[in-house]
C-alpha positions in Angstrom: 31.4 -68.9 81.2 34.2 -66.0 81.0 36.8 -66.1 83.9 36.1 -63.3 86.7 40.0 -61.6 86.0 38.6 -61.2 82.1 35.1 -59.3 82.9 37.1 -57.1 85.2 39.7 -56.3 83.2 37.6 -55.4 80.3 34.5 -54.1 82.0 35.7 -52.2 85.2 39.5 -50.9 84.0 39.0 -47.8 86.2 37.9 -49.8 88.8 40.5 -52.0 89.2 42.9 -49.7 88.7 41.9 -47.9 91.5 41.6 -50.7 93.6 45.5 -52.4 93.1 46.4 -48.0 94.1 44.8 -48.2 97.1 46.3 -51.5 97.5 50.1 -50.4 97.1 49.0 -47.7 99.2 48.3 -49.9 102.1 51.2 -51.8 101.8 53.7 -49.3 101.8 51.8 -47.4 104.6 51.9 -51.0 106.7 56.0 -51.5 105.5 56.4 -48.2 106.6 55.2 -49.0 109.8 57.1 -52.2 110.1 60.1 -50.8 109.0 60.1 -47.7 111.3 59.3 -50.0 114.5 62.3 -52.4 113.3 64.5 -49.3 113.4 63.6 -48.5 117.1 64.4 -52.0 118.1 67.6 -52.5 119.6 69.4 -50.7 122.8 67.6 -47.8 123.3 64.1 -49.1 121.9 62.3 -46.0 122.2 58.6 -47.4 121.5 59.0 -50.1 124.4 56.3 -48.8 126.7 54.5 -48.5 123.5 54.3 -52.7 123.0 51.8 -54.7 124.3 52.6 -58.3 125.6 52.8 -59.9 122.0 55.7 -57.1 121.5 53.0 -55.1 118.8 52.5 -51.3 119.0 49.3 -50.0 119.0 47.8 -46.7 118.7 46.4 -46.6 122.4 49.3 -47.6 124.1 51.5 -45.1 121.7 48.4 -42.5 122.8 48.8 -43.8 126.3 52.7 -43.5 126.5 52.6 -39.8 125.1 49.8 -38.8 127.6 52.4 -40.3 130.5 55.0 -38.3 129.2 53.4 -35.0 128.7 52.6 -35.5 132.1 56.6 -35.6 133.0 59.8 -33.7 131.7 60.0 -36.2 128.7 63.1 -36.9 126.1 62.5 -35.1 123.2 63.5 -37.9 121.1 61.3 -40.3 122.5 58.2 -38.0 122.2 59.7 -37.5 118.5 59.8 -41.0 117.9 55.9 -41.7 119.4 54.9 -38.9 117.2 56.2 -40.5 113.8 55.4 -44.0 115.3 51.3 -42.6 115.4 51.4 -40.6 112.1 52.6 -43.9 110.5 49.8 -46.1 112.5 47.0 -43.3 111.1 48.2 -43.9 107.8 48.3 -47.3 107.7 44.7 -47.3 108.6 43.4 -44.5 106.7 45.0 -46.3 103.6 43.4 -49.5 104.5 39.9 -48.0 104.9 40.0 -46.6 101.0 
């Protein structure tokens, strides 16, 4: 019996090629994401009506937060910052569906 890595690797090279891609692709879409939220932490943590109770962001509350604040005479960076904080979560989840 060959080992599964072996009959990929010489049967379905495309394949698997194409798979690790869309791999890296999700992870740098998610360390994006991480890495963007990390930034906001601190004194002025933009995206903190933007965290649920496990201190998480999520795309409704972000979609939530900017539909309060187009409601009200908002900051402009903290609609800036919701913005880039939902384009990030839309890529992180459009790269993890391919």
């Amino acid at each position: 019996m060959l080992p599964r890595s072996l009959v990929e690797i010489r049967c379905f090279p495309e394949l698997l090629d194409a798979l690790n891609r869309a791999q890296e692709r999700s992870e740098e879409a998610s360390r994006q994401l991480v890495e963007f939220i990390e930034e906001q932490a601190g004194e002025e943590d933009l995206l903190a009506e933007a965290k649920n109770d496990k201190d998480k962001v999520t795309q409704k509350l972000v979609n939530a937060r900017l539909a309060q604040l187009k409601k009200t005479t908002a900051g402009p960076d903290e609609l800036a910052v919701l913005n880039r904080c939902l384009a990030l979560i839309k890529a992180e989840a459009s790269a993890k569906k391919r």
